[in-house]
C-alpha positions, 0 to 999 in steps of 0.5 A: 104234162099235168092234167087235172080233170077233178079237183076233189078226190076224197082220198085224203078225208082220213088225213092222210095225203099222196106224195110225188112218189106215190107214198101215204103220209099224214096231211100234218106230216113236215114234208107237207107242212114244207111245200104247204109253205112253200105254196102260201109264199107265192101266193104272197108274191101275187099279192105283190105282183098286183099291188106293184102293178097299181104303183103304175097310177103313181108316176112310178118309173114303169120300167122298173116295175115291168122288171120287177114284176117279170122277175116276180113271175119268174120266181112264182115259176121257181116255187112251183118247182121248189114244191115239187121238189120237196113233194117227192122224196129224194131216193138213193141212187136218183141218176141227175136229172131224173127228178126235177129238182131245184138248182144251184143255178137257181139260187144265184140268179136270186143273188145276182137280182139281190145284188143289183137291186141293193146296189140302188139302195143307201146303206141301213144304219138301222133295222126298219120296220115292215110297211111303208108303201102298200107294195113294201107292206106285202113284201115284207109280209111275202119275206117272212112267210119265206122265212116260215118256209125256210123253217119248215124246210129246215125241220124237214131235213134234220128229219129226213136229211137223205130224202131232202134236197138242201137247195130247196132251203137255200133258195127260200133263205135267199128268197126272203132276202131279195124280198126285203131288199124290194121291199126297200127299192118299194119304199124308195117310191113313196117316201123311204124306210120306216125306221126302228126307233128302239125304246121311243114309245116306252113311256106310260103317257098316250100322246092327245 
């Protein structure tokens, strides 16, 4: 059980921060950098969370968005763990279980979310650009800093590969994935994707 009884603590004012395992490292560390990551995408996803709600005032089909908006909260659960995970250090002979830690269970539930959802979907004969509707514009938004995170984890584990859990980037990969895939189920609500059009404003001449 977590208690928080203080929220400032000063112990960190010479930039310096506690890991989950009690150890000092600087606030600017990768593995802080990490899970810092990990925590601006979901509060991106809370953002989505509220602008798919006011989609509701649209004659969007409501059951879709309880859904959607249920697997959402779920994910910001996930991340919650994914921060964890990367905030204590993997130690050597750590039994199964000892540590929470995230799952490959984890990372297939977002493949079978990605996989049904884009089942509803056309196929994209071409790249599409972030925006559309307001819920898609954050989607998108959410989906890259996933990406961010992914990178960060990455970077991460080629610094420390024993002391970091590989899923954790997976499941950020796979994140960003079901995102943009939700982005385009979003789109589907207010007229489609907006479509890359390679070269077309290369010209010098603004149109009046």
């Amino acid at each position: 059980m977590v208690r928080l009884t203080k929220i400032y603590t000063r112990t960190g004012d010479g930039g310096s921060t506690m890991l989950g395992d009690g150890s000092l490292v600087p606030k600017h560390h990768c593995r802080v950098e990490a899970y810092g990551t990990v925590d601006e995408a979901n509060a991106a996803i809370a953002m989505i969370v509220t602008a798919i709600a006011a989609d509701t005032n649209h004659g969007v089909d409501g059951k879709t968005i309880r859904s959607i908006h249920e697997e959402l909260t779920r994910i910001q659960n996930d991340l919650f763990d994914v921060g964890a995970d990367l905030c204590v250090p993997l130690d050597e002979g750590e039994e199964e279980g000892a540590r929470l830690r995230v799952t490959s269970d984890q990372v297939v539930r977002l493949e079978q979310l990605i996989d049904r959802y884009n089942e509803r979907l056309s196929p994209l004969n071409s790249f599409i650009l972030p925006g559309g509707t307001n819920a898609a514009a954050h989607l998108h938004l959410a989906r890259t800093v996933c990406r961010r995170a992914e990178r960060a984890i990455s970077l991460l584990i080629q610094a420390e590969p024993a002391r970091t859990n590989p899923k954790t980037m997976v499941y950020m990969n796979r994140l960003s994935d079901l995102l943009f895939v939700l982005a385009r189920v979003v789109n589907n609500w207010g007229g489609g994707d907006v479509l890359w059009k390679p070269g077309e404003h290369r010209t010098t001449h603004a149109e009046e």
